[in-house]
N, C-alpha and C positions, 0 to 999 in steps of 0.2 A: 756275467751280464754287467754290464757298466752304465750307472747312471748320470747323468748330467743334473749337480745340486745347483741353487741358487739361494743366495743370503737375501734377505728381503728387509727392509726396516718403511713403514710409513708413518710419516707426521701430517696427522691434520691439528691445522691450528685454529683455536678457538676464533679468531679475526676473519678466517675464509671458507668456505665450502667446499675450495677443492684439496684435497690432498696430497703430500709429494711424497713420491714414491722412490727411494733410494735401494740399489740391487747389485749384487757383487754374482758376478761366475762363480765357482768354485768346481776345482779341479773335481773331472769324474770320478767316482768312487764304482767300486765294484769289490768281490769275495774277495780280492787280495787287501782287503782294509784289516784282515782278522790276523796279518801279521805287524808283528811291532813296530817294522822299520814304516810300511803301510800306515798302519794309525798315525804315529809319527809327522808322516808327512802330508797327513790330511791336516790333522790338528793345526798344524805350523800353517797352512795354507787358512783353515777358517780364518788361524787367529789372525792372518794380515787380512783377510777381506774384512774380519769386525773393525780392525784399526783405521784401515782403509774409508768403510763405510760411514763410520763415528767423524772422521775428518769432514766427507762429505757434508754431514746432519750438520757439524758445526759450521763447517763454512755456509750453509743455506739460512740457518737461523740466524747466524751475523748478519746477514743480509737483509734479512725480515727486520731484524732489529732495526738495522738502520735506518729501513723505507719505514717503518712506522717510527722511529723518532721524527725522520725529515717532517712526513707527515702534520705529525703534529707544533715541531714548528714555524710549519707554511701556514696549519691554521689558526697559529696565536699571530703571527706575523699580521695576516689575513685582518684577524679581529682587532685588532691594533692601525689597521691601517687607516692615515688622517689624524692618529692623534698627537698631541705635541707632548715632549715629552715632559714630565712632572701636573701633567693636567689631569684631572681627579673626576670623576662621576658624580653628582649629586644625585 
């Protein structure tokens, strides 16, 4: 009998309420996993979907990153806007 795996990773981030859901194929496994050449070539196959998957994660939080610096400085910009510059608060 032959199963169809799936690699799974979710991040929620403490900024949002939804979570994103990252997910890899991985080749079906069945009783022939219990020989070495078998194991072998499942192993070799997770290990490129975690590789795989990890590239995903990073390129998605670089992106978070960046929409949350722009963010913040659209709203310093924001707060600042009107003022001249070296003009002080009293």
């Amino acid at each position: 009998m032959t199963s169809q795996l799936i690699l799974t990773a979710v991040y929620k981030s403490p900024l949002s309420n939804t979570p994103h859901t990252f997910s890899k194929l991985l080749p079906a496994s069945s009783a022939e996993t219990l020989f070495t050449d078998a194991k072998t070539q499942h192993l070799a196959a997770l290990r490129t979907a975690v590789i795989s998957l990890q590239e995903e994660v990073n390129v998605h939080l670089t992106e978070c990153m960046q929409a949350e610096k722009k963010a913040e400085e659209d709203a310093t910009a924001e707060e600042k806007y009107g003022e001249e510059e070296g003009e002080e608060e009293e």
